[in-house]
PATOR-949740 format. One record per residue (C-alpha): residue number from 1; residue in one letter; x, y, z. Coordinates in pm, 1 decimal, always signed. Layout:
PATOR-949740
> NUM | a | X | Y | Z
...
end
This chain:
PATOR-949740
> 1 | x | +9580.8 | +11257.2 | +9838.6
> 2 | x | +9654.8 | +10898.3 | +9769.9
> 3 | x | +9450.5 | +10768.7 | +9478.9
> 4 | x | +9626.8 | +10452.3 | +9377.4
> 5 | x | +9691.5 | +10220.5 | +9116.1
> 6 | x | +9816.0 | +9849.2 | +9205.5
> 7 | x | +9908.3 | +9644.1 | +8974.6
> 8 | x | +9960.4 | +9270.8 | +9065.5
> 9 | x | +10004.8 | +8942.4 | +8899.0
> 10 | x | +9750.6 | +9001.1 | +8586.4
> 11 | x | +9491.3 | +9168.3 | +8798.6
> 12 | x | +9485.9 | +9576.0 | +8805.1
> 13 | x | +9372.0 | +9683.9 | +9118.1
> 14 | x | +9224.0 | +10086.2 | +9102.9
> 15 | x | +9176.7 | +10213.9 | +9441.7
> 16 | x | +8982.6 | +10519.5 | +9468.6
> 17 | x | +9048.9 | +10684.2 | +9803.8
> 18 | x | +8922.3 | +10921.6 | +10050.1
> 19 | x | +9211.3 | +11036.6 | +10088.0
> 20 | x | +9163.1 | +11303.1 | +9842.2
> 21 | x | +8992.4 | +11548.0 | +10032.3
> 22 | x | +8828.4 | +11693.1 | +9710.5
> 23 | x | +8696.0 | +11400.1 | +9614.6
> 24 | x | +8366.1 | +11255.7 | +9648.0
> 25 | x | +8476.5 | +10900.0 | +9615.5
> 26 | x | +8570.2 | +10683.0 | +9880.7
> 27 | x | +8722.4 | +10328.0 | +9937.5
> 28 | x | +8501.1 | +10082.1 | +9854.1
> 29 | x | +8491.2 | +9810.4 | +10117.5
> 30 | x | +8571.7 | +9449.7 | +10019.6
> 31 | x | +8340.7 | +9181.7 | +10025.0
> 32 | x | +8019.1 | +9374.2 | +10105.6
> 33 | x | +7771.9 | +9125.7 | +10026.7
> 34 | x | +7993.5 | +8854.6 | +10276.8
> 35 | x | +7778.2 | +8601.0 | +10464.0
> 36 | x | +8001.9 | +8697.9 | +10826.8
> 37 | x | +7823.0 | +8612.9 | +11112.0
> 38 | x | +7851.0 | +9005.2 | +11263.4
> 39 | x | +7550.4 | +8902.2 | +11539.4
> 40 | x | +7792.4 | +8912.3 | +11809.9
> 41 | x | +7989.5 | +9274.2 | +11692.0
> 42 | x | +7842.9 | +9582.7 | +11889.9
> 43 | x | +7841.1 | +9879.2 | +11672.6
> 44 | x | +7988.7 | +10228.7 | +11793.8
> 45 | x | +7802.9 | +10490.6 | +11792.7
> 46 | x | +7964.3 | +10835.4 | +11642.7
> 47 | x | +8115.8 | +10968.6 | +11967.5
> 48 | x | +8227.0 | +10639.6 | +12021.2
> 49 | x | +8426.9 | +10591.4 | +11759.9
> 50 | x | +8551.3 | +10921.2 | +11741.3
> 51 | x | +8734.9 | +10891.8 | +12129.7
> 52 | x | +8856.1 | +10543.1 | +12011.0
> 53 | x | +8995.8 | +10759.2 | +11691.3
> 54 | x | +9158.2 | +11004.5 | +11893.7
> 55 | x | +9293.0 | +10731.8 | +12115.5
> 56 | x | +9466.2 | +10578.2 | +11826.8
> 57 | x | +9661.1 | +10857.7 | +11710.1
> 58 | x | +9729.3 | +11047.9 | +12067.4
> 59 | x | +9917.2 | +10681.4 | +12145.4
> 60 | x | +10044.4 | +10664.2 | +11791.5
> 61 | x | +10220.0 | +10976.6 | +11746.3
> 62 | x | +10247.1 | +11074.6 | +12131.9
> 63 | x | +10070.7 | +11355.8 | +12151.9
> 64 | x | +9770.9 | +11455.8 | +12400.5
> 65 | x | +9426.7 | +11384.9 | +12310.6
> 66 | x | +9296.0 | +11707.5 | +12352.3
> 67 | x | +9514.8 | +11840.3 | +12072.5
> 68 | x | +9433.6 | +11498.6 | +11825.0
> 69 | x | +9056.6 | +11567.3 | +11894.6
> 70 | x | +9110.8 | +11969.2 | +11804.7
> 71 | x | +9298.0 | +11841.4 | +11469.3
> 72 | x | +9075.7 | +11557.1 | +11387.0
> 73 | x | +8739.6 | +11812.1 | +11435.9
> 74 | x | +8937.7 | +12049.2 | +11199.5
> 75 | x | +9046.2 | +11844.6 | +10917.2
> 76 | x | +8639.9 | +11697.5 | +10902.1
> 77 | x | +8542.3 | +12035.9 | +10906.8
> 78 | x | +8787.5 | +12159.5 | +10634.4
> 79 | x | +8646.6 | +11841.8 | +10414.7
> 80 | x | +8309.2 | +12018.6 | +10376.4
> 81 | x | +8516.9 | +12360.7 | +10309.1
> 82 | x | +8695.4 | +12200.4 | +10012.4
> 83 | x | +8406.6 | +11997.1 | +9865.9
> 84 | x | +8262.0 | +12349.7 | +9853.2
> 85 | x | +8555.7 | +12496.2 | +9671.4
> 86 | x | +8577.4 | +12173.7 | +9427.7
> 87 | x | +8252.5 | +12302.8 | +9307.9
> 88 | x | +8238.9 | +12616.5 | +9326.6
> 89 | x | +8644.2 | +12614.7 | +9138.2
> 90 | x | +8579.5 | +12294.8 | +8921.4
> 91 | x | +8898.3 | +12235.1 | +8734.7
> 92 | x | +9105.4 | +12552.4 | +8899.6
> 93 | x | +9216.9 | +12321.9 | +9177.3
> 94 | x | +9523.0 | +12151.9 | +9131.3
> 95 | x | +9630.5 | +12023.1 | +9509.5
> 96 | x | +9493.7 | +11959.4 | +9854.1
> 97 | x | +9673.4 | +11858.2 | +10149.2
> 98 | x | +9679.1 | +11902.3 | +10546.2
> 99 | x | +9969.5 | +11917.9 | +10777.2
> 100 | x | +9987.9 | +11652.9 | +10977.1
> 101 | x | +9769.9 | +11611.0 | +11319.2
> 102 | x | +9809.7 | +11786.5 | +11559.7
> 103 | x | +9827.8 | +12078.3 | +11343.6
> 104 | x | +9545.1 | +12242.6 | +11236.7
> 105 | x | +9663.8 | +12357.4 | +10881.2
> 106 | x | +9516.2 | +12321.6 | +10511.2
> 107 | x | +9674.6 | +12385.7 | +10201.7
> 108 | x | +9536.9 | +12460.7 | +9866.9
> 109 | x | +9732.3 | +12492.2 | +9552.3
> 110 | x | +9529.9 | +12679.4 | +9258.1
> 111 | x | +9621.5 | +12600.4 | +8890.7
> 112 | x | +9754.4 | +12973.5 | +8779.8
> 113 | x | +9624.8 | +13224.5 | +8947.6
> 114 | x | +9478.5 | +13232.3 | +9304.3
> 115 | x | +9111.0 | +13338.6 | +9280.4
> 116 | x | +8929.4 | +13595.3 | +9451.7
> 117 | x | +8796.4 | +13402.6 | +9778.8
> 118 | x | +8800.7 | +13378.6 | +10146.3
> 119 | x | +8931.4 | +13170.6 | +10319.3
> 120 | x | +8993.5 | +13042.3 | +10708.1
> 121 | x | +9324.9 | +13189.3 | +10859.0
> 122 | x | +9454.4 | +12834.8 | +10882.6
> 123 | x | +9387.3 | +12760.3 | +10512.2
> 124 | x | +9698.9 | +12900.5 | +10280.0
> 125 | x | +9607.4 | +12954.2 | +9911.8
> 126 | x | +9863.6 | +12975.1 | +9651.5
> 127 | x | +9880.2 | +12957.6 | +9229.9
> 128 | x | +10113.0 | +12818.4 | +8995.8
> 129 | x | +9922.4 | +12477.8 | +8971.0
> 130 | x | +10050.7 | +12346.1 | +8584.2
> 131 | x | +9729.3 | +12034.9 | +8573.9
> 132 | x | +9383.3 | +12017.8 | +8775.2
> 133 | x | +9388.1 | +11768.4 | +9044.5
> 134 | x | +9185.1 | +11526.3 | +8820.0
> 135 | x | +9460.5 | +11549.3 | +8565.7
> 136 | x | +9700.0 | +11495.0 | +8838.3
> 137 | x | +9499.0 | +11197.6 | +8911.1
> 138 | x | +9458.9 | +11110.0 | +8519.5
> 139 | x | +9825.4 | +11115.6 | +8478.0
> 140 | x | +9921.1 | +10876.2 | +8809.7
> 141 | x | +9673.0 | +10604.5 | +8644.6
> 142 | x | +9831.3 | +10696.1 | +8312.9
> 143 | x | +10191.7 | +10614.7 | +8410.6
> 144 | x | +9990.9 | +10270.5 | +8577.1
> 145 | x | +9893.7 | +10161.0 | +8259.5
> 146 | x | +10216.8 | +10200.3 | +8114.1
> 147 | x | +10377.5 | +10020.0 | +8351.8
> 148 | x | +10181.3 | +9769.9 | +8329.1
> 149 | x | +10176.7 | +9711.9 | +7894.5
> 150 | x | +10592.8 | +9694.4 | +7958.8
> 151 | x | +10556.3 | +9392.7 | +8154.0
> 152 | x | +10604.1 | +9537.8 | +8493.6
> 153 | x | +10465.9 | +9392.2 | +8800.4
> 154 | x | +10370.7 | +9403.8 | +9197.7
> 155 | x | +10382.0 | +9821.1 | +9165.9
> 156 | x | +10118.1 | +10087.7 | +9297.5
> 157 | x | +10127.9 | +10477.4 | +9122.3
> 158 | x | +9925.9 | +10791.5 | +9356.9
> 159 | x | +9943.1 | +11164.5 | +9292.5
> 160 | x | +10129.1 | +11264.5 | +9650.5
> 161 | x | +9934.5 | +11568.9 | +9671.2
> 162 | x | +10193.7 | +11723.8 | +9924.9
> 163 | x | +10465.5 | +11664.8 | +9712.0
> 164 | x | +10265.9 | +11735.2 | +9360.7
> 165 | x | +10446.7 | +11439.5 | +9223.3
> 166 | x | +10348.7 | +11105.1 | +9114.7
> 167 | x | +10461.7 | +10828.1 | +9345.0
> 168 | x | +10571.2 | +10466.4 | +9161.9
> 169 | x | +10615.4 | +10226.4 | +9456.4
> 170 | x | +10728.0 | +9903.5 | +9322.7
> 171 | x | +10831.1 | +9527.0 | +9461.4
> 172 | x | +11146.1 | +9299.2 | +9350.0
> 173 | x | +11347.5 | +9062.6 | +9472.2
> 174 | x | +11646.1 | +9207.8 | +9318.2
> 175 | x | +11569.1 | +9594.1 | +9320.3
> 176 | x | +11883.5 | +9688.3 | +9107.4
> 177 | x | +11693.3 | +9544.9 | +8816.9
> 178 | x | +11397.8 | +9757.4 | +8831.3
> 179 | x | +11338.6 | +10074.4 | +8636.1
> 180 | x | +11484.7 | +10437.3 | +8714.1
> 181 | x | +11307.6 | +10749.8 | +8676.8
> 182 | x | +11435.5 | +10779.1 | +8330.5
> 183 | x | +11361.8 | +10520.3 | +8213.6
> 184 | x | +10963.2 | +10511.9 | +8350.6
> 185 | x | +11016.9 | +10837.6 | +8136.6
> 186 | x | +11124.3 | +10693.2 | +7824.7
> 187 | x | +10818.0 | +10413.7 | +7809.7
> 188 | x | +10603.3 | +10708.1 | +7844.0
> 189 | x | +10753.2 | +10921.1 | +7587.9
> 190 | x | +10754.7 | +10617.5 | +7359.1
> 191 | x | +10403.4 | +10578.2 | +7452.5
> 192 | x | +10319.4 | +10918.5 | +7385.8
> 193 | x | +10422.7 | +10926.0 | +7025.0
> 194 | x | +10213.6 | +10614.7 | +6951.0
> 195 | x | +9916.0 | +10820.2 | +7089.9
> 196 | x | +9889.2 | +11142.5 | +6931.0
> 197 | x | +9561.7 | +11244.2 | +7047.1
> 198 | x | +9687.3 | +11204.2 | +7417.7
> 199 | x | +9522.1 | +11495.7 | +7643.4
> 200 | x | +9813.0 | +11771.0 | +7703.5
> 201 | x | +9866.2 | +11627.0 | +8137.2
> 202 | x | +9970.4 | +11274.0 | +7981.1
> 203 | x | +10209.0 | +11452.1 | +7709.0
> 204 | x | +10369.0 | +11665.3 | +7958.5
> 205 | x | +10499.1 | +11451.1 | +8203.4
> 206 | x | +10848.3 | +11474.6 | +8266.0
> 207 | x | +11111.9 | +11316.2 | +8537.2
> 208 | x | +11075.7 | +11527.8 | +8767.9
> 209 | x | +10693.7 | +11484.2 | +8799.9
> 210 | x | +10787.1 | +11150.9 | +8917.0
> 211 | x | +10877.1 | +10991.0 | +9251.1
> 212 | x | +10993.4 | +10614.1 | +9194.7
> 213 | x | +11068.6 | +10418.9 | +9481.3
> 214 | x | +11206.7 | +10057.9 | +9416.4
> 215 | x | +11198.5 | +9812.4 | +9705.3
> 216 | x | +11333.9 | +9468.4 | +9788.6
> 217 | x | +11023.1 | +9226.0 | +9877.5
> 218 | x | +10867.3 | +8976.1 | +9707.0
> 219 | x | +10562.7 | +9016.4 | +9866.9
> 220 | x | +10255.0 | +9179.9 | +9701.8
> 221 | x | +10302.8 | +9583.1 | +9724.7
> 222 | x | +9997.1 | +9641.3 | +9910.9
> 223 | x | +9745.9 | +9437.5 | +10031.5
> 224 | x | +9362.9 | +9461.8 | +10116.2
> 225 | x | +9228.9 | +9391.4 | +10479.1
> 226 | x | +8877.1 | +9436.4 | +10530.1
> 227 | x | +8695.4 | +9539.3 | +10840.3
> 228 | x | +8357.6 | +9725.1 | +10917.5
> 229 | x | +8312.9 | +10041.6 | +11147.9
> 230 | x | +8528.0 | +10328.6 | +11311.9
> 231 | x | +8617.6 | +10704.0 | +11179.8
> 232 | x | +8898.4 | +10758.1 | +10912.1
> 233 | x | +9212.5 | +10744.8 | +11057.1
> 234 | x | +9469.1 | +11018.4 | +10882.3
> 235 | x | +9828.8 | +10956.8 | +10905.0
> 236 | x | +9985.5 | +11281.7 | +10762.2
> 237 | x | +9688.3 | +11438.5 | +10749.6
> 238 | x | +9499.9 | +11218.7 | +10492.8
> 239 | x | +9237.2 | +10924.3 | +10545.0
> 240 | x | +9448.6 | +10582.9 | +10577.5
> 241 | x | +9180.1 | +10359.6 | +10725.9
> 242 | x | +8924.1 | +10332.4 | +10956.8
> 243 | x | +8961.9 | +10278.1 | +11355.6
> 244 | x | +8686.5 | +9975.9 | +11316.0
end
């Protein structure tokens, strides 16, 4: 699951992402009330854009589409099996990821113990979860905001729900002058004694709950591009765009 926080300039950018399977929020699309001329754009219909899906990924990852189709049907259909267990489990959920297409394979992490429910053959369950996944969440736009009252700039933070981790993907020119992982840590510690009524996730984070990744670009981190139509593409088995 991918929700991000990009920070840029002196604008914060929060993107809220499909991605996470479990949640009911989705990227918002950009410019929605535009004045495009879109009189000449013929609109796909479902099955349309679901073979021009499949024909995406079968040519991106080289794999036949028969077995992109069988993964792409799975993963929607294991969408509406996790919203379910979101609700029915509210807060006992602390991860979930798929394996990338073509597999057909869903993983679930529990925080403590696994309870009693069924589940599909190709949907592992395990425990040991320390934070629900909206605390995972919490805690990626936590170490955003930190980040960003230190001066930092041109970075984007995401709970990697595969990895459990919080990813810090950040932009220099001159990447031996960014930040290491410990000392990301020691702005939050000092941040955390300022705030003592911080919720227990925030307190608790610690370096190896982080993934930092410091690149060489001066270009913005990530950048928006708009477009209307298509399925969600998935990548490694979460929603990256759309096919439109």
């Amino acid at each position: 699951m991918n929700y991000r926080s990009m920070f840029k300039g002196t604008k914060l950018k929060m993107l809220t992402s499909a991605i996470a399977l479990a949640l009911t929020t989705s990227v918002a699309s950009a410019d929605e009330g535009t004045d495009q001329d879109l009189s000449g754009v013929k609109k796909q219909t479902s099955a349309e854009a679901f073979e021009a899906d499949v024909a995406i990924l079968s040519r991106e990852k080289g794999v036949d589409k028969a077995s992109v189709a069988r993964a792409m049907k799975f993963q929607e259909k294991f969408e509406s099996q996790a919203a379910e267990l979101m609700a029915k489990f509210p807060n006992k959920i602390s991860r979930i990821w798929l394996e990338p297409a073509p597999s057909q394979m869903a993983h679930i992490q529990f925080v403590g113990r696994v309870p009693a429910v069924q589940l599909p053959a190709n949907v592992s369950a395990k425990g040991g979860g320390r934070f629900s996944l909206q605390e995972n969440i919490q805690r990626a736009e936590h170490i955003a905001d930190v980040l960003k009252k230190s001066g930092k700039r041109n970075f984007m933070t995401y709970f990697d729900a595969r990895t459990g981790k919080v990813k810090v993907e950040m932009a220099m020119p001159n990447p031996a002058k960014g930040p290491n992982k410990a000392q990301v840590l020691e702005l939050l510690q000092r941040n955390a004694k300022r705030d003592l009524d911080m919720p227990r996730g925030l307190q608790a984070i610690a370096e190896g709950d982080i993934d930092l990744d410091v690149i060489q670009s001066e270009d913005e981190i990530y950048t928006f591009e708009h477009s209307r139509g298509g399925n969600w593409l998935r990548d490694d088995g979460f929603r990256e765009c759309t096919s439109g």
